[in-house]
DSSP file (Angstrom, degrees, kcal/mol; ACC not computed):
  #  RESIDUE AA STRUCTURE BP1 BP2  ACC     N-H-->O    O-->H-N    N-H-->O    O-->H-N    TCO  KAPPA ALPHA  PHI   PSI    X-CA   Y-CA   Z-CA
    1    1 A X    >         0   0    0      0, 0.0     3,-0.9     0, 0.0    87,-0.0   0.000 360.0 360.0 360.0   0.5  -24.6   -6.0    3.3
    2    2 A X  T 3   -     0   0    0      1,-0.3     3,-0.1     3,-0.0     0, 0.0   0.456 360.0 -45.6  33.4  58.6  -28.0   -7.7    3.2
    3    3 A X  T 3  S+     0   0    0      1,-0.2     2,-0.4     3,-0.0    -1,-0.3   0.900  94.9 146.6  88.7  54.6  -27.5  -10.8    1.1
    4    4 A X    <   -     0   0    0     -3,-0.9     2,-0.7     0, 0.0    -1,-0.2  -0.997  49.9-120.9-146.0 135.1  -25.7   -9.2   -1.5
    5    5 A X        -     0   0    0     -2,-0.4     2,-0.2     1,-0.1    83,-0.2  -0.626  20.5-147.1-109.0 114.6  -23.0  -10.8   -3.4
    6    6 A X        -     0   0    0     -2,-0.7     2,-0.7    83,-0.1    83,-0.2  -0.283  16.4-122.0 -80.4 128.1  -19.9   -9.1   -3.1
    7    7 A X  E     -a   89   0A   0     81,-1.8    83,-2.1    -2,-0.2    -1,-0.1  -0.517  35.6-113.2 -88.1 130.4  -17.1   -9.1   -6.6
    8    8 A X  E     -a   90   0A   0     -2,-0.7     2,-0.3    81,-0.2    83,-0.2  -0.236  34.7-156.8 -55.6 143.1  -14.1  -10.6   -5.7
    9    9 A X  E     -a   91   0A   0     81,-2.0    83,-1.9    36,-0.0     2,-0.1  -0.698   1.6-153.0-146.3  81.9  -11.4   -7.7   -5.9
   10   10 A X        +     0   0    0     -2,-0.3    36,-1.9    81,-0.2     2,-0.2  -0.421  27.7 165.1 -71.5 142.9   -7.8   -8.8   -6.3
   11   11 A X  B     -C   45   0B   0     34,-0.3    83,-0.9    -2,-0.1     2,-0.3  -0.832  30.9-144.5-144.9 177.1   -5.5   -6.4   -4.9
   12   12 A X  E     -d   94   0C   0     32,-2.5     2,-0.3    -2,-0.2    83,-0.2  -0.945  15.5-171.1-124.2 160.6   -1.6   -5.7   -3.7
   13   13 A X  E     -d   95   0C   0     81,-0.8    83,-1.8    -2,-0.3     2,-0.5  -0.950  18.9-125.6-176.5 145.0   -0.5   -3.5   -0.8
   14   14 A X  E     -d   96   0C   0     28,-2.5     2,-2.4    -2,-0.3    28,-0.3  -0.895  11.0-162.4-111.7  93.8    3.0   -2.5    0.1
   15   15 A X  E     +d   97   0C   0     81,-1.6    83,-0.6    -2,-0.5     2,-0.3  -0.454  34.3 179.4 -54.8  60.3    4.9   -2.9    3.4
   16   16 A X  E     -d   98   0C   0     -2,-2.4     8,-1.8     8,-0.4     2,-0.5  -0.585   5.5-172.0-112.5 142.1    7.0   -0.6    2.4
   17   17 A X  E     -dE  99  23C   0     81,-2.9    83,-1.0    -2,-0.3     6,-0.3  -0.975   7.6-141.9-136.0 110.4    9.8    0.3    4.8
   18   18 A X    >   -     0   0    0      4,-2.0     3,-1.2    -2,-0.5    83,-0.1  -0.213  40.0 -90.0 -98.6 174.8   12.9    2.8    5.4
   19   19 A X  T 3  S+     0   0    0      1,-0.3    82,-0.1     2,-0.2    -1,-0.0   0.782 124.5  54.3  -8.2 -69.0   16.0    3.2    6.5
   20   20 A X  T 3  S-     0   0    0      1,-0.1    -1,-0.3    81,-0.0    81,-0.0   0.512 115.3-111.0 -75.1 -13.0   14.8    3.9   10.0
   21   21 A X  S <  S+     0   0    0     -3,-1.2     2,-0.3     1,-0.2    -2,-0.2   0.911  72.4 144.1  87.8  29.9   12.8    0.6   10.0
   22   22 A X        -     0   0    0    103,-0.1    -4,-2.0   104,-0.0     2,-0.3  -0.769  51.5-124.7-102.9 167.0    9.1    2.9   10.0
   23   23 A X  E     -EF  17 124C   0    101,-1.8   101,-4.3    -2,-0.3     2,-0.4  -0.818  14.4-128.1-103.3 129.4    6.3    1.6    8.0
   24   24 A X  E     + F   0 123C   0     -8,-1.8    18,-0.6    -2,-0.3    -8,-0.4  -0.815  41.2 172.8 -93.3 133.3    4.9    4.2    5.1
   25   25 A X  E     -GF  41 122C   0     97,-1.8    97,-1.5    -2,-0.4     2,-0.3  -0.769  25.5-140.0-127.5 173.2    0.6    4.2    6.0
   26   26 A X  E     -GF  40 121C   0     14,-2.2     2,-0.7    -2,-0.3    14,-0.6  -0.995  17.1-124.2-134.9 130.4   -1.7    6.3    4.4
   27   27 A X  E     -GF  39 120C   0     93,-4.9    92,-1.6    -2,-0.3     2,-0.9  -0.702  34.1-160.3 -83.6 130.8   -4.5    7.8    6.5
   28   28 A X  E     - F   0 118C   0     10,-6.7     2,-0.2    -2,-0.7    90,-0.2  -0.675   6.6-149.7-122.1 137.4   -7.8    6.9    4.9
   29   29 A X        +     0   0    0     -2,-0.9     2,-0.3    88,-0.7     8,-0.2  -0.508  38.5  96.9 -82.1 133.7  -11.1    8.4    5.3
   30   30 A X  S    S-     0   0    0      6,-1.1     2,-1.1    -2,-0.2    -2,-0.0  -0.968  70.4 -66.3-178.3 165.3  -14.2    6.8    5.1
   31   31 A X        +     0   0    0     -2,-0.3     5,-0.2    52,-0.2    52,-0.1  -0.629  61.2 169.6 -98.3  93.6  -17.5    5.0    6.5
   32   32 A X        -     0   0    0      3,-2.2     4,-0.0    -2,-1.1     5,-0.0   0.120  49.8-107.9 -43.8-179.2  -16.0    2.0    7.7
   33   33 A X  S    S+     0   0    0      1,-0.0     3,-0.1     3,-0.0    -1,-0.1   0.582 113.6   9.3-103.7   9.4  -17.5   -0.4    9.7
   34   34 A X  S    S+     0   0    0      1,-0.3     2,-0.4   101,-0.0    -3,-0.0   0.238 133.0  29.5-119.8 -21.0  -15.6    0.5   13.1
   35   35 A X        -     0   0    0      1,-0.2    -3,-2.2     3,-0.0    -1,-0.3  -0.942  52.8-147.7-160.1 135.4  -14.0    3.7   11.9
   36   36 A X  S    S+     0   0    0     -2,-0.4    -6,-1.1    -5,-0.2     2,-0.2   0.766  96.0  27.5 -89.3 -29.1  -14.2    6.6    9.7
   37   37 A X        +     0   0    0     -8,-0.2     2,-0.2    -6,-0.0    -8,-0.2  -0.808  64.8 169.2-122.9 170.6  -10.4    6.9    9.1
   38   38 A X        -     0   0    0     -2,-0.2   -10,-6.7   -12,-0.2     2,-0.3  -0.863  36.0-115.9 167.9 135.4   -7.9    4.0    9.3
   39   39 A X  E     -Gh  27 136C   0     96,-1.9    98,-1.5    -2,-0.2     2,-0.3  -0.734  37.2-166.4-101.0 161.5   -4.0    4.1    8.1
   40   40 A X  E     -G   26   0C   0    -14,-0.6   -14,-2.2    -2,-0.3     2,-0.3  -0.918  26.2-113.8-142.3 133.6   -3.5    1.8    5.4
   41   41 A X  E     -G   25   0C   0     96,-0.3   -16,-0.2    -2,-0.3   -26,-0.1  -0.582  53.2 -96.6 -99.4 127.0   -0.3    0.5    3.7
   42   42 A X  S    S+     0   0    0    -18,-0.6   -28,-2.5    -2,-0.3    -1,-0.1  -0.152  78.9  94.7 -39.8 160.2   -0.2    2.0    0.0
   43   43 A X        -     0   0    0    -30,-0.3   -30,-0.2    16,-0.2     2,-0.1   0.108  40.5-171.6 122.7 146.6   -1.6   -0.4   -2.7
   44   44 A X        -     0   0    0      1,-0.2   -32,-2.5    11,-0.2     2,-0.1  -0.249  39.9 -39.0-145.7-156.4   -4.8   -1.1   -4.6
   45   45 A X  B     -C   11   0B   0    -34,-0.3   -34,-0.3     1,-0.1    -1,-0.2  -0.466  59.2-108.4 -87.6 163.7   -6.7   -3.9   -7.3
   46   46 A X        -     0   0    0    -36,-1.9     2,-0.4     4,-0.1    -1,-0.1  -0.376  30.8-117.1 -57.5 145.1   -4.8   -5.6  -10.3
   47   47 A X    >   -     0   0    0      4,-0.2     3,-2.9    -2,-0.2    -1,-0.1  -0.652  41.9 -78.6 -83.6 146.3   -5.5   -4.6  -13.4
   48   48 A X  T 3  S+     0   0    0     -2,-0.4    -1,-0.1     1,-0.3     3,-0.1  -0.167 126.2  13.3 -57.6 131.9   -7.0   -7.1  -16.1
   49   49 A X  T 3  S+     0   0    0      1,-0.2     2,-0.3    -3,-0.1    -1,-0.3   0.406 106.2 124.7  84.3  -8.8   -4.1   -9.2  -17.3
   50   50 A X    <   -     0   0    0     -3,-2.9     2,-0.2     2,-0.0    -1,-0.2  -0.603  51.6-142.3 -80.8 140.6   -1.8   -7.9  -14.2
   51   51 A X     >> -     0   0    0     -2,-0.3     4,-2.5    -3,-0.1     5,-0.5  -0.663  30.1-106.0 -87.7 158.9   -0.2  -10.1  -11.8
   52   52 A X  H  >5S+     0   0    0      2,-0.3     4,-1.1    -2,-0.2    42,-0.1   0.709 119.0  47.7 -49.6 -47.9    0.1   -9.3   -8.2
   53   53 A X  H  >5S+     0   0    0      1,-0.2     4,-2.5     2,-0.2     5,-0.4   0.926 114.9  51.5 -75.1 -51.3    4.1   -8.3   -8.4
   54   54 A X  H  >5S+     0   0    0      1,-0.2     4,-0.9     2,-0.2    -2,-0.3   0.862 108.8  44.9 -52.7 -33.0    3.2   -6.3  -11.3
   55   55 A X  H  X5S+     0   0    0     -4,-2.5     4,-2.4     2,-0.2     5,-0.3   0.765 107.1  66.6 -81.9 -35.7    0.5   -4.5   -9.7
   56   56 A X  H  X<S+     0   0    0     -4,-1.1     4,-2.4    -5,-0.5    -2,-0.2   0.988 107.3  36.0 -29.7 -76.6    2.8   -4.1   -6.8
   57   57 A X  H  < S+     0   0    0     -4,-2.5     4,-0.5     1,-0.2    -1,-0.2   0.567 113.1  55.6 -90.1   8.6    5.0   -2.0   -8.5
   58   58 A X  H  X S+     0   0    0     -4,-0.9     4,-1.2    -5,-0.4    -1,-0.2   0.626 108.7  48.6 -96.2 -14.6    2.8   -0.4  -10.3
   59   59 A X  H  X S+     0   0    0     -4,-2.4     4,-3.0     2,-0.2     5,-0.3   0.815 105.4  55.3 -74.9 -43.0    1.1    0.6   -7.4
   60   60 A X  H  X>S+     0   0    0     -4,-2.4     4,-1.5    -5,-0.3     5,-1.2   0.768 109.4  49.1 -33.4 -44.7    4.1    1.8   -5.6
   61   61 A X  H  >5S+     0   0    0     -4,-0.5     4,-2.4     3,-0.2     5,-0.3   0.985 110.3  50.7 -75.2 -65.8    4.9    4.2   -8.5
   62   62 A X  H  <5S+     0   0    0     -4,-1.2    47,-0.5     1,-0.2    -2,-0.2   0.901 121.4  33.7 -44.1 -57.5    1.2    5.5   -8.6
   63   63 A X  H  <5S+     0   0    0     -4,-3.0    43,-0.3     1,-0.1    46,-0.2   0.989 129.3  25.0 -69.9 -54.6    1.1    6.3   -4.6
   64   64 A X  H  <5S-     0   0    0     -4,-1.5    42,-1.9    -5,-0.3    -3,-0.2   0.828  81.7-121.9 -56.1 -44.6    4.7    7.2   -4.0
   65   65 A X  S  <<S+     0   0    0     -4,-2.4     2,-0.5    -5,-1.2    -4,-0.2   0.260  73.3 126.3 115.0 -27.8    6.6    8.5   -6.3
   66   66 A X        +     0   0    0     -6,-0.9    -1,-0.3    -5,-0.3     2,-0.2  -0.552  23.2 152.2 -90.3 120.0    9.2    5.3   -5.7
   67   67 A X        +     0   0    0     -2,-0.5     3,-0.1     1,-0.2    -9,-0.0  -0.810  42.2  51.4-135.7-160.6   10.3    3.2   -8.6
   68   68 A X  S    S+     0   0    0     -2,-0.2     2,-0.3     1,-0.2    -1,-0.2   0.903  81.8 128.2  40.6  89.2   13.8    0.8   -9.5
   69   69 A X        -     0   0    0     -3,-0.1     2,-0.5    31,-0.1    -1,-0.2  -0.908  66.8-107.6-129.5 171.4   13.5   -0.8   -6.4
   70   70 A X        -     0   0    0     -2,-0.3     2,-0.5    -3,-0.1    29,-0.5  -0.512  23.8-129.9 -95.4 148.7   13.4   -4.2   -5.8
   71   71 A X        -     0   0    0     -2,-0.5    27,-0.1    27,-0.1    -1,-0.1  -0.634  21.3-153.9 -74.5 115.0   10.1   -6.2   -4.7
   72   72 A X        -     0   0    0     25,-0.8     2,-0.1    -2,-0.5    26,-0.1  -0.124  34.0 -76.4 -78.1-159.8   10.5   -8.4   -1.6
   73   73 A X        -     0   0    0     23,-0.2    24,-1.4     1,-0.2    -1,-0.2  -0.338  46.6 -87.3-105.0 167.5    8.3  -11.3   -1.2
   74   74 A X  E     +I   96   0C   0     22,-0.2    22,-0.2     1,-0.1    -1,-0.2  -0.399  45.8 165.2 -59.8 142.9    4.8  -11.8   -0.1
   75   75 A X  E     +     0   0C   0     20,-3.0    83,-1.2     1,-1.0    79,-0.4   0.549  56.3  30.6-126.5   2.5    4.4  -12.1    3.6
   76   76 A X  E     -     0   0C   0     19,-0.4    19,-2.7    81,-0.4    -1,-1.0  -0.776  57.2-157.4 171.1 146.6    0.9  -11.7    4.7
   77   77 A X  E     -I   94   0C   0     -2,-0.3    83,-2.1    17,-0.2     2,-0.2  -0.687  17.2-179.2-135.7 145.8   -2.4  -12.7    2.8
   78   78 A X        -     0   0    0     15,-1.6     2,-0.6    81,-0.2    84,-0.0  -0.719  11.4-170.0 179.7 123.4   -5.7  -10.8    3.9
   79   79 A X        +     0   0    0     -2,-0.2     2,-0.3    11,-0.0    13,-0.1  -0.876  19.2 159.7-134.3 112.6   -9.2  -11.3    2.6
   80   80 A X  E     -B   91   0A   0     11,-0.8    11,-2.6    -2,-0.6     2,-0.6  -0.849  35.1-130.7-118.8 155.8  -12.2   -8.6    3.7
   81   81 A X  E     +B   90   0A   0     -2,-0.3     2,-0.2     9,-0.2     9,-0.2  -0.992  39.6 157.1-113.3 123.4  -15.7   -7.3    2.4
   82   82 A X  E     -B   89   0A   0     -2,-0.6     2,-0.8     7,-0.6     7,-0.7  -0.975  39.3-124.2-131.4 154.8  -16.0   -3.5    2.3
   83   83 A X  E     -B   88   0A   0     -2,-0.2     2,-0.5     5,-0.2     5,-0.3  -0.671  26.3-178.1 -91.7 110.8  -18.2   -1.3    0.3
   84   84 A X  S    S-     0   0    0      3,-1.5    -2,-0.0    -2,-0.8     0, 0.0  -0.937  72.6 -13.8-120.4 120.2  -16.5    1.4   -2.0
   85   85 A X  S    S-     0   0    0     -2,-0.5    -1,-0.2     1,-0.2     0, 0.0   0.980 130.7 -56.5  51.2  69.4  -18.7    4.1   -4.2
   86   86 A X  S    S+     0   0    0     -3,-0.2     2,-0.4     1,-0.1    -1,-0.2   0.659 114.6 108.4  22.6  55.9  -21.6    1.8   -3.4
   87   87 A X        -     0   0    0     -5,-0.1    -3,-1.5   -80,-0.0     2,-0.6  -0.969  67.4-129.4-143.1 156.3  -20.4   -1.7   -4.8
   88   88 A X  E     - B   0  83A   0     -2,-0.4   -81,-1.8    -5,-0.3     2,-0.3  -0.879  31.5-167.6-116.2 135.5  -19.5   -4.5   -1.7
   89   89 A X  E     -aB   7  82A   0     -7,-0.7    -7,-0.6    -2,-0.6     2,-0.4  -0.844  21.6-139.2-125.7 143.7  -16.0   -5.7   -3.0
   90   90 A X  E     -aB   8  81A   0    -83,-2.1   -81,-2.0    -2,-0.3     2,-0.5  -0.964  32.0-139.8-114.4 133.8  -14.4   -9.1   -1.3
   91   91 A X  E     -aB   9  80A   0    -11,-2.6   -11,-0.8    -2,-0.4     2,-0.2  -0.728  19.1-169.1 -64.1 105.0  -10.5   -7.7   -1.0
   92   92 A X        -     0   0    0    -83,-1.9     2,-0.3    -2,-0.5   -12,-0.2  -0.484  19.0-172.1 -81.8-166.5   -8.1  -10.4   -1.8
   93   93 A X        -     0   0    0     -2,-0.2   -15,-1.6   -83,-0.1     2,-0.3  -0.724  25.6-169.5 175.4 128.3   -4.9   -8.8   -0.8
   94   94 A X  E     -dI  12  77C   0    -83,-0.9   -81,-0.8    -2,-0.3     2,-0.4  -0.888  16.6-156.7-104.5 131.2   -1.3   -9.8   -1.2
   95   95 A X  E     -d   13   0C   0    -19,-2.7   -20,-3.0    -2,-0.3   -19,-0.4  -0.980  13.6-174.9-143.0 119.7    1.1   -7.5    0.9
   96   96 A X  E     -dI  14  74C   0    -83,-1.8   -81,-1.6    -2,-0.4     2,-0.5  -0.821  21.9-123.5-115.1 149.1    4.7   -7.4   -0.4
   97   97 A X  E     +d   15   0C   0    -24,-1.4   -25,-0.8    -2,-0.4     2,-0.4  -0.843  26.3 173.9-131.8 152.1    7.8   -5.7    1.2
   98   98 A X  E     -d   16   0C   0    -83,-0.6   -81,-2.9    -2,-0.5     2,-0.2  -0.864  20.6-150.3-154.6 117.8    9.6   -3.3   -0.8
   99   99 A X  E     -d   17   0C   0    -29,-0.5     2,-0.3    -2,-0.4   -81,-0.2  -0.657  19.0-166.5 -92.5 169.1   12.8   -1.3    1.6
  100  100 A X        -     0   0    0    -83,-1.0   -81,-0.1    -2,-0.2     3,-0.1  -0.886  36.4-168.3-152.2 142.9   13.7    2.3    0.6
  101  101 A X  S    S+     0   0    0     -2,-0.3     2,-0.7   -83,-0.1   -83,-0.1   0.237  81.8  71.8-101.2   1.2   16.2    4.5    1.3
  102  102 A X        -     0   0    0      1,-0.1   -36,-0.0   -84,-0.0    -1,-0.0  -0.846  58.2-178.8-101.2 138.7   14.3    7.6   -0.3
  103  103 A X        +     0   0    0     -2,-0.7     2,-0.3    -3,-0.1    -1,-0.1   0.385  42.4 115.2-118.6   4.2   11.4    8.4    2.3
  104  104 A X        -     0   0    0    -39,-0.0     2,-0.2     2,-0.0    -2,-0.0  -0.625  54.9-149.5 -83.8 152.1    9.9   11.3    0.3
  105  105 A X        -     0   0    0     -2,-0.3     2,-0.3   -40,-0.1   -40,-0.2  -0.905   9.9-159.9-120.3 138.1    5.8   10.4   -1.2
  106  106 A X    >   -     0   0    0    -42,-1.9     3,-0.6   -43,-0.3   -40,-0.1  -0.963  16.7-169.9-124.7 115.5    4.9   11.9   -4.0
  107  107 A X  G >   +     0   0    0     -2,-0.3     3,-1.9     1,-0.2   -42,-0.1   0.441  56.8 102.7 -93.3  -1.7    1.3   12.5   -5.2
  108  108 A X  G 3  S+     0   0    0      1,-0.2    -1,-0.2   -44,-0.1   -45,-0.1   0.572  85.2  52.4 -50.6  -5.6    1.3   13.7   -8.7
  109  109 A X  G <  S+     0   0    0     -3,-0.6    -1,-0.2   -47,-0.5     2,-0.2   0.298  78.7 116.8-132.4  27.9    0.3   10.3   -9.9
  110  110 A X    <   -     0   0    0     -3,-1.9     2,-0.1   -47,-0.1   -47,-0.0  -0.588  58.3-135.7 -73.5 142.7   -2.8    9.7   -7.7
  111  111 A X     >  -     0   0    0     -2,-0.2     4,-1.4     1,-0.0     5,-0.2  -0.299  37.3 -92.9 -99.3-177.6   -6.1    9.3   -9.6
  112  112 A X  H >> S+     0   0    0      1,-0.2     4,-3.1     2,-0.2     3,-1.2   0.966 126.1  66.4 -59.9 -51.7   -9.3   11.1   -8.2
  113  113 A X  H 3> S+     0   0    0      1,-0.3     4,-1.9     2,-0.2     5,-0.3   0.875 109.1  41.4 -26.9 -52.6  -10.2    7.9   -6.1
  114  114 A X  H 3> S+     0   0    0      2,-0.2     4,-1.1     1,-0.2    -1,-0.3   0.923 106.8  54.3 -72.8 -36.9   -6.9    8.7   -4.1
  115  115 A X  H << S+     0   0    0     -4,-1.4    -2,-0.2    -3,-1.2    -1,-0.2   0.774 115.9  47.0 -80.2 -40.4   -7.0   12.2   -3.7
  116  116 A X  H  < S+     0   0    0     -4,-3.1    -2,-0.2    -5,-0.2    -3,-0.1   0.966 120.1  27.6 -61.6 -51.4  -10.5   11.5   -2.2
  117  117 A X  H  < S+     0   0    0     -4,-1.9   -88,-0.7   -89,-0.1     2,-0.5   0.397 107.9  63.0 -93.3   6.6  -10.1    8.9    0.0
  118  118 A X  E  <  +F   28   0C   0     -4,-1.1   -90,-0.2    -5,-0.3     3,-0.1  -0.974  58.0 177.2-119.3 157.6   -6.4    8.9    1.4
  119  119 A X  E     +     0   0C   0    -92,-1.6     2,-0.2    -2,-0.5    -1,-0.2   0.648  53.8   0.8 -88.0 -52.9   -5.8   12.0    3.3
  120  120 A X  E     -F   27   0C   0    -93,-0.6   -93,-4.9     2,-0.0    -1,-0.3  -0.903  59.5-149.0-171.3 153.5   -2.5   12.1    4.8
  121  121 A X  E     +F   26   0C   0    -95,-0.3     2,-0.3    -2,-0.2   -95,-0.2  -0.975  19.8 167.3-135.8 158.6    0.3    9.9    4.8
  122  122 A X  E     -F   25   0C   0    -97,-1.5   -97,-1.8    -2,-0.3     2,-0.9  -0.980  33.6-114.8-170.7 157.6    3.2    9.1    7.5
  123  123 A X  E     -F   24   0C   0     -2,-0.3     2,-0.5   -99,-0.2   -99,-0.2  -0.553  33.4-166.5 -95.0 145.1    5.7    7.1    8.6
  124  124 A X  E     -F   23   0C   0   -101,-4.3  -101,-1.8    -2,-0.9     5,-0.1  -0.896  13.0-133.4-130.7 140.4    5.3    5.5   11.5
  125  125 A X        -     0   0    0     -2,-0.5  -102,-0.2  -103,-0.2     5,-0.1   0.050  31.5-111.1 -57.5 167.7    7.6    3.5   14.1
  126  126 A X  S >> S+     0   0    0      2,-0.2     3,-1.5  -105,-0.2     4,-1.2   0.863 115.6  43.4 -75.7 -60.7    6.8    0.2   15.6
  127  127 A X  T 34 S+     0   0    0      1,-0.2     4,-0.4     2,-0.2    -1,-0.1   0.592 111.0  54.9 -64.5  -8.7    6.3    1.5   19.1
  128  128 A X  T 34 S+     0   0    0      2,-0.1     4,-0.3     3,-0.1    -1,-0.2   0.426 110.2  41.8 -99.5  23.3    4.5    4.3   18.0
  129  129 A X  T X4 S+     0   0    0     -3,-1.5     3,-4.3     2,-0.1    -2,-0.2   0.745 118.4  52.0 -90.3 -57.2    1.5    2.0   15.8
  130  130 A X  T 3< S+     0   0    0     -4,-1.2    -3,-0.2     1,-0.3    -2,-0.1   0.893 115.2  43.7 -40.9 -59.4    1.7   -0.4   19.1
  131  131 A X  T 3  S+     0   0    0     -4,-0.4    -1,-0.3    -5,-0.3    -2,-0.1   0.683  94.2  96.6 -65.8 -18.6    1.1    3.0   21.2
  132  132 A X    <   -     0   0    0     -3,-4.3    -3,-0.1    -4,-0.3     0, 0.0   0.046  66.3-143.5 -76.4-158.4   -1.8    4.9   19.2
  133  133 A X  S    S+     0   0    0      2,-0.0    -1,-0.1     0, 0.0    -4,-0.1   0.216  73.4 117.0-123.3 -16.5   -5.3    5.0   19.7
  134  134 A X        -     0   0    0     -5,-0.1     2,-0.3     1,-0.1   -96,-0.1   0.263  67.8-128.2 -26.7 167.5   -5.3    5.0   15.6
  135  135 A X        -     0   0    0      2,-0.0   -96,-1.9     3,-0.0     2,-0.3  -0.949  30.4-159.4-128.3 142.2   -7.1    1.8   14.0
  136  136 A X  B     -h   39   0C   0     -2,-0.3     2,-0.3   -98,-0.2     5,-0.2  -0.907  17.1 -96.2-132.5 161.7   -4.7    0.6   11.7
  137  137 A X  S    S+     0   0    0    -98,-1.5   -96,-0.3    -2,-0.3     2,-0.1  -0.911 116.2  28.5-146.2 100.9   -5.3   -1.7    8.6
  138  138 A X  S >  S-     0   0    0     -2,-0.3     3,-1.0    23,-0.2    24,-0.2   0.798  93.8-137.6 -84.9-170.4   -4.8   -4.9    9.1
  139  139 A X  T 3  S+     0   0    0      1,-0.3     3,-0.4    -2,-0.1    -2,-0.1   0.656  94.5  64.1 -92.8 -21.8   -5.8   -4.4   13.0
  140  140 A X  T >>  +     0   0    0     20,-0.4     3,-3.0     1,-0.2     4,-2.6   0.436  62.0 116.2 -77.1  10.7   -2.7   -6.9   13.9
  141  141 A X  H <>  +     0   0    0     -3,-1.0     4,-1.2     1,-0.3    -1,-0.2   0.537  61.6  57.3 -54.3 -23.7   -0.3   -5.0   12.8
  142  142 A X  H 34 S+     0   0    0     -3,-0.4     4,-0.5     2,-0.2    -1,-0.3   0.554 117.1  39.1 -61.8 -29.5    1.6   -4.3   16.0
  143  143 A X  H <4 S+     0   0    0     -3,-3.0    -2,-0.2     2,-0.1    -1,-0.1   0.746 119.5  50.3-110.0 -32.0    2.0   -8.1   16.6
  144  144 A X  H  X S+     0   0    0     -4,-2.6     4,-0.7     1,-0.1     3,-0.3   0.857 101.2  57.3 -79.3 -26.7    2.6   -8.7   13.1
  145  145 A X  H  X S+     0   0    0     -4,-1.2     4,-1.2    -5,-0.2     5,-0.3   0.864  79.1  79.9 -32.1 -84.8    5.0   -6.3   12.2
  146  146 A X  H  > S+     0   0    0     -4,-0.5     4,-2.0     1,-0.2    -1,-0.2   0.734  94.3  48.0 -21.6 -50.1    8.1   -6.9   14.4
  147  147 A X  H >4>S+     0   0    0     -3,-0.3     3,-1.6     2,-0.2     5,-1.1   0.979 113.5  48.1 -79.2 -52.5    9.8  -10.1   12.4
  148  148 A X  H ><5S+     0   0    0     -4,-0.7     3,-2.0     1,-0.3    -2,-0.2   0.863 111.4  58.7 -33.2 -53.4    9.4   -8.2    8.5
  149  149 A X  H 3<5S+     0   0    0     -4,-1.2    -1,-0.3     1,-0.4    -2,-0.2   0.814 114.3  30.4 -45.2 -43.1   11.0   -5.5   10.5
  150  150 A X  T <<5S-     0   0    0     -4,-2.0    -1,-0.4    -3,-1.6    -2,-0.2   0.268 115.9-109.5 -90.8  19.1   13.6   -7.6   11.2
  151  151 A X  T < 5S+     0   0    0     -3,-2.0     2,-0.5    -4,-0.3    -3,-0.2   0.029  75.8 117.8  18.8  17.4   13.8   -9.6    8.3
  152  152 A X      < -     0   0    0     -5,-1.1     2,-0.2     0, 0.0    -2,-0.2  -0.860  46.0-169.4-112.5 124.0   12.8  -13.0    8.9
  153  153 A X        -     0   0    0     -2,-0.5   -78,-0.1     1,-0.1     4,-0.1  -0.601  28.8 -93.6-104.1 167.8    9.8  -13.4    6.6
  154  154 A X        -     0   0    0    -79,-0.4    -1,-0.1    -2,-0.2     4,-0.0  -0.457  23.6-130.8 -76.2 144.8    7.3  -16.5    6.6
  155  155 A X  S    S+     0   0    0      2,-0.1     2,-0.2    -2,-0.0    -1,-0.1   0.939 102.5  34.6 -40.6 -54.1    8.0  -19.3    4.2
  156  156 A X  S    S-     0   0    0    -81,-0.1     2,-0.5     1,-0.0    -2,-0.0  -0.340 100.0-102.9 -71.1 158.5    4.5  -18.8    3.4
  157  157 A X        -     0   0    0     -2,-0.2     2,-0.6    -4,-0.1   -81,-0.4  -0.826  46.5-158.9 -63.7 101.7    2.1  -15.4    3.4
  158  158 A X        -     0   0    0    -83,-1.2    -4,-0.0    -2,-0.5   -81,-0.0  -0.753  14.8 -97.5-111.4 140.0    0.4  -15.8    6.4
  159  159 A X        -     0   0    0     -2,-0.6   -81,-0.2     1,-0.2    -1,-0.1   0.145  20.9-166.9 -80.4-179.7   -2.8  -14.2    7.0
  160  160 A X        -     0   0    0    -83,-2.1   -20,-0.4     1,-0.2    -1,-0.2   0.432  22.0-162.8-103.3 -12.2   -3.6  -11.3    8.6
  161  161 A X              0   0    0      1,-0.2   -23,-0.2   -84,-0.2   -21,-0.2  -0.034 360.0 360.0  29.8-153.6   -7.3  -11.5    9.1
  162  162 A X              0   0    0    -24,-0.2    -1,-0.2   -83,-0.1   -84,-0.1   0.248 360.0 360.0 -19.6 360.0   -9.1   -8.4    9.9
């Protein structure tokens, strides 16, 4: 990333959660810097003039398919530099968690950018993220997971690092 000044890139990202208590990821593919592929929790940048909860659900809608539901609160904060279609972005990232009971994803309202990089989506359990060989986005997720799942969320967003 050779001295090169990365544009700040605010973004929101969905914990988004079922019935059965699995977490919806999205596999994506890519040159990381560990990994070509890495599941990923739906959700992308704000739009000029958007707020974070607005880009939430407007993000939700675009990857899923899922709208009327209600937005829980921030719980985790997470701030990376990664390179997409040659530009170095620093990710701010807000991660909100938004329960379901409908657990089907629908892609009809993915832009090209999506249909390129995400791949596959799935829901995945808590003992099976904890069990894979996967790398999964952010890389605590196993540790971090367990209280949203249960519902007691941080007063605060606390971050997630990597």
């Amino acid at each position: 990333m050779s001295g090169e000044t990365p544009i700040p890139r605010p973004a929101s990202r969905l914990l988004v959660i079922d019935r059965r208590n699995r977490l919806l990821m999205f596999r994506a593919q890519g040159d990381f810097h560990d990994a070509t592929t890495l599941w990923i929790t739906p959700g992308g940048g704000l739009k000029p003039g958007e707020t974070f909860e607005e880009a939430a659900a407007r993000e939700l809608w675009e990857e899923t398919g899922i709208s009327g539901v209600a937005l829980g609160p921030c719980v985790w904060v997470r701030k990376h530099v990664s390179r997409w279609r040659e530009t170095l972005y620093e990710a701010r990232e807000r991660f909100f968690v938004v329960r379901v009971d409908d657990v089907s994803v629908h892609r009809e309202n993915w832009d090209e950018g999506d249909r390129e990089f995400i791949t596959d989506h799935r829901w995945w359990a808590l003992d099976e993220i904890a069990a894979s060989s996967e790398v999964f986005v952010p890389r605590a997720l196993p540790s971090l997971l367990p209280p949203i799942l249960s519902g007691k969320y941080p007063e605060e967003p606390i971050e997630t690092g990597a």
